[in-house]
N, C-alpha and C positions, 0 to 999 in steps of 0.2 A: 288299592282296589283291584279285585280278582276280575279277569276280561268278563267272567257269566256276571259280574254286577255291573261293567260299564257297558256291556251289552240292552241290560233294564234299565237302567239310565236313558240308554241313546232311544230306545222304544218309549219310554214315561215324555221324555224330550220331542218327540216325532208326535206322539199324540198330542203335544199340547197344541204345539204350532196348528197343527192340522185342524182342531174343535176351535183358534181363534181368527184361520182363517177364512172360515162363514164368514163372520162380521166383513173382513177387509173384500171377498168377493162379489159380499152385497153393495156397498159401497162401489165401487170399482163398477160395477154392472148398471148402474143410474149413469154412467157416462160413454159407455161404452157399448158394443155389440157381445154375447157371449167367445165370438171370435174372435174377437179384434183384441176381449184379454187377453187369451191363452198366449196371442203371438207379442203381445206388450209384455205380459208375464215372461216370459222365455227368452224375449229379447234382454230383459234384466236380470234374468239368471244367466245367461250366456256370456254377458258384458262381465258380471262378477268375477263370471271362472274363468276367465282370459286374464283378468286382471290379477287374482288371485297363484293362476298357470305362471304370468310374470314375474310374480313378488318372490314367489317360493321355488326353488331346483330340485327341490324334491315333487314339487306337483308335477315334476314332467310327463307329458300322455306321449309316447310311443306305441304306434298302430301299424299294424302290414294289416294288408288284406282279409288275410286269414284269419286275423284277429278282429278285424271290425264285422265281419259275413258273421264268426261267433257269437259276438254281441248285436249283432242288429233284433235277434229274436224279443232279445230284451228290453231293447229301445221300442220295437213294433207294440210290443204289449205292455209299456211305461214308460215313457205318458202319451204317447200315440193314440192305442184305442184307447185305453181307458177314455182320457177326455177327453176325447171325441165323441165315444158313446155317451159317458156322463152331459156332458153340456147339449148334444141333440136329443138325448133320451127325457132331459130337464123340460125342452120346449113344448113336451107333449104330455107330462106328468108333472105332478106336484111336485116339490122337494121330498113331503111326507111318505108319500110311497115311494119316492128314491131313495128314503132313507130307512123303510123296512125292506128295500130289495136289496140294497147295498149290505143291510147285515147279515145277510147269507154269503159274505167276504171268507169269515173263520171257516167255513162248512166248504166251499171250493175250497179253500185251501190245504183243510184237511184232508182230505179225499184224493184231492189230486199231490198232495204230497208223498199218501201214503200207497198212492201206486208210482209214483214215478223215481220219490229217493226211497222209499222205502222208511220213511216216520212212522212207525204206528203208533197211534196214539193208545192208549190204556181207556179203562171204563169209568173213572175218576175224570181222565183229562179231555173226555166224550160229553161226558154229563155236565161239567163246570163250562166246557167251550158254548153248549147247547143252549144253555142258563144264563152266560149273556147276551148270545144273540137274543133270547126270549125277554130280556129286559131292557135291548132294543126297540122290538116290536110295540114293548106293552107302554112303551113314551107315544110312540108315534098313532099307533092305535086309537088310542085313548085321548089323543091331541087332536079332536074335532078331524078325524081323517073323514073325508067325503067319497064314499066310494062308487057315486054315482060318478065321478069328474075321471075316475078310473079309465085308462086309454093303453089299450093292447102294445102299440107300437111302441108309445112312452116305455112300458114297464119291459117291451122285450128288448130295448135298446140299454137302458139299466142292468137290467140282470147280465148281457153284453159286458156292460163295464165291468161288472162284480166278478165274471168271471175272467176276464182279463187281467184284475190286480189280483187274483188268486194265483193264476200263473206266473203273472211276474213274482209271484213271494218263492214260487217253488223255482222258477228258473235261476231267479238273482241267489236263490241258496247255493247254487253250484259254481254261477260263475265269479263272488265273492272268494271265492279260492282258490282263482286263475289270475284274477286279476286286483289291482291297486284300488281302494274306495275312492279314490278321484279319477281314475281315469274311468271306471264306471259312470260316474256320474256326472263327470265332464261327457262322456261321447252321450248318454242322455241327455245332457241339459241340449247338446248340439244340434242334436236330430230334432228334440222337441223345439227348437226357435225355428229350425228350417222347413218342418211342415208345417207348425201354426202359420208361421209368416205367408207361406206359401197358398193354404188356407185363405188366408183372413186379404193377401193383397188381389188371386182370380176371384175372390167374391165380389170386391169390391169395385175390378176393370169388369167384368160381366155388368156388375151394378151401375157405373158410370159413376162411382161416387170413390173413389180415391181417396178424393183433399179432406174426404170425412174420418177415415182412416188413421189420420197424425192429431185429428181434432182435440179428443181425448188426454193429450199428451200437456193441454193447457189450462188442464183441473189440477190443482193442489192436492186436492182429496183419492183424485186418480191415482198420479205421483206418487202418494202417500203406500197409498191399496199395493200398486204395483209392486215396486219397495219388498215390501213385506212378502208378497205372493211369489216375487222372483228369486229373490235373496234371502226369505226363510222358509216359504213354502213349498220351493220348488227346488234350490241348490241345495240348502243344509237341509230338508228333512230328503232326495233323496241318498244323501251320504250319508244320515243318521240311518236310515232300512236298512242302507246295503251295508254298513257296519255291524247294526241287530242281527240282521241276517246271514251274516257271517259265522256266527257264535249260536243264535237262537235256531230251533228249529222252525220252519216257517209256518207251523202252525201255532203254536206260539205267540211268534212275532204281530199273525194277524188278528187276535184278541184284541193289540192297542188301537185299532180301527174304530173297534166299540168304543174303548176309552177316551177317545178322539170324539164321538158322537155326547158322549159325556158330559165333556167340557164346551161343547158347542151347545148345548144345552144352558151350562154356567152361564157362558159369556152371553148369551143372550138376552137374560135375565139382568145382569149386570152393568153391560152396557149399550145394549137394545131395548132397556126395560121392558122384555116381555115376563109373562105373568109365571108363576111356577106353582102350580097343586100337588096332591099326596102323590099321583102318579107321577109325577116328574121324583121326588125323592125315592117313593119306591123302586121306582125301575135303575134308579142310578144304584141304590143299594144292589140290586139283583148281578145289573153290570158288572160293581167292585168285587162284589163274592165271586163271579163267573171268571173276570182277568187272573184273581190271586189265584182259585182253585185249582184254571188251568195250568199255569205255569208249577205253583205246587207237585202237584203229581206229574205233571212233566220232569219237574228236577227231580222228584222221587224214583221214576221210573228210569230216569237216566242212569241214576246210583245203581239202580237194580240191574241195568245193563250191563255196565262196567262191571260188577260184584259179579255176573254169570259168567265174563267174561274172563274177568282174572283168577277168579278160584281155581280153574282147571290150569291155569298156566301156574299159578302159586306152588299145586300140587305134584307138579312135574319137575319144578324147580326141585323143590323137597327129596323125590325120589333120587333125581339127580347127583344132590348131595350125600344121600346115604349110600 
């Protein structure tokens, strides 16, 4: 398998986790404070990749200074703000309209991709990127959205996050090339346990409730949520990004965000039996055209790259020899 296919791989892989961990963060949220996951979350991703840093010699993380001041950008902007913005942006808006702000993800990321590494995207891979955020919108739209319940703060704290994993797509594109996909995502998981925690325990001494803090920790169901949220949706999906990322160009990459939204759609149908109308299939159709078309002409334009590229050098070769 060629690294551009286990690249779509690791991204098809990264969306799924992502569209079935709704389910496990709803769950997990009946026992908990939205804070008091993120730091349970993280303290289980963190526990893994210490465990996993043991098992393995090759997972060794070697860090100076100058190497972690590098990466801290990236750590600040995933999983930092993001969720932080996402989970306080949540307490003042719906999920609905968190999740047609959130798909404006591919459109930062284009943007700011193609001013900062220089991606430019083609008018093919503009208009397919375009076409799934639009089959985004038109799930959520259409899904009894209340736009009286609409709240400024909610949606500028959203749009906050959206633009924060837009930059993490374009930052992690660079520094994938510097550094190992575990020590990336090792010094991520570290920083995210150290400020949730950090979070979620002066909330708690302000609050005077502490002992409520480890409470949580005595649901099965929690356990369960956790589990899943630490050890798939937070360690392995970020070292399936920063592997995509590596290879894919970050606009690209952020496509499977919508695909992610997709399948969060599925599973909730399946096993949150909620209900599913024409617009839920429509809009998923709109989604599948929109990922494949992007990447399509993505890879086409890529060839075309290459092809303008080497011709001139083919051609000097040629004289060369005569």
């Amino acid at each position: 398998m060629s690294e551009q296919k286990k690249a779509y791989f690791a991204a098809i892989v990264y969306a799924i986790i992502i569209g079935f961990s709704f389910i496990f963060t709803k769950i997990s949220l009946i026992e908990a404070s939205p804070l008091d996951t993120l730091a349970h979350r993280f303290t289980m991703a963190f526990l893994i990749a210490i465990i996993l840093k043991l098992l393995y010699r090759r997972t060794s993380v070697k860090m100076r200074a100058k190497d972690t001041l590098k990466i801290l950008p990236l750590v600040f902007l995933y999983p930092i703000l993001f969720f932080t913005f996402q989970v306080f942006g949540l307490v003042y808006t719906s999920s609905s309209e968190a999740g047609i702000i959130q798909a404006t993800i591919p459109i930062f990321t284009l943007l700011s991709a193609s001013l900062f590494l220089k991606e430019y995207a083609g008018k093919g891979q503009k208009f397919f990127l375009y076409l799934s955020v639009m089959g985004v919108i038109l799930i959520f739209v259409m899904n009894d959205l209340q736009l009286e319940a609409h709240s400024l703060k909610g949606t500028i704290l959203i749009l906050f996050s959206s633009i924060a994993a837009a930059f993490y797509n374009v930052v992690a594109r660079t520094l994938t090339k510097q550094y190992s996909l575990f020590t990336l995502t090792y010094v991520m998981t570290f920083f995210g346990f150290v400020a949730f925690n950090s979070m979620a325990i002066i909330n708690h001494i302000i609050n005077q409730s502490i002992s409520s803090f480890f409470l949580p920790l005595t649901s099965s169901s929690f356990l369960i949520s956790i589990v899943y949220l630490g050890a798939l949706s937070s360690l392995l999906t970020g070292f399936l990004s920063n592997y995509a990322l590596s290879i894919l160009p970050a606009s690209k990459m952020s496509v499977f965000s919508n695909l992610a939204t997709l399948i969060t759609i599925i599973a909730g149908v399946i096993f949150l039996h909620e209900s599913i109308h024409y617009y839920h299939v429509v809009g998923a159709m709109i989604i599948l055209v929109g990922v494949i078309g992007t990447n399509y002409f993505g890879s086409n334009r890529s060839k075309h790259i290459s092809k303008t590229i080497a011709d001139p050098l083919m051609k000097k070769r040629s004289k060369v020899n005569e």
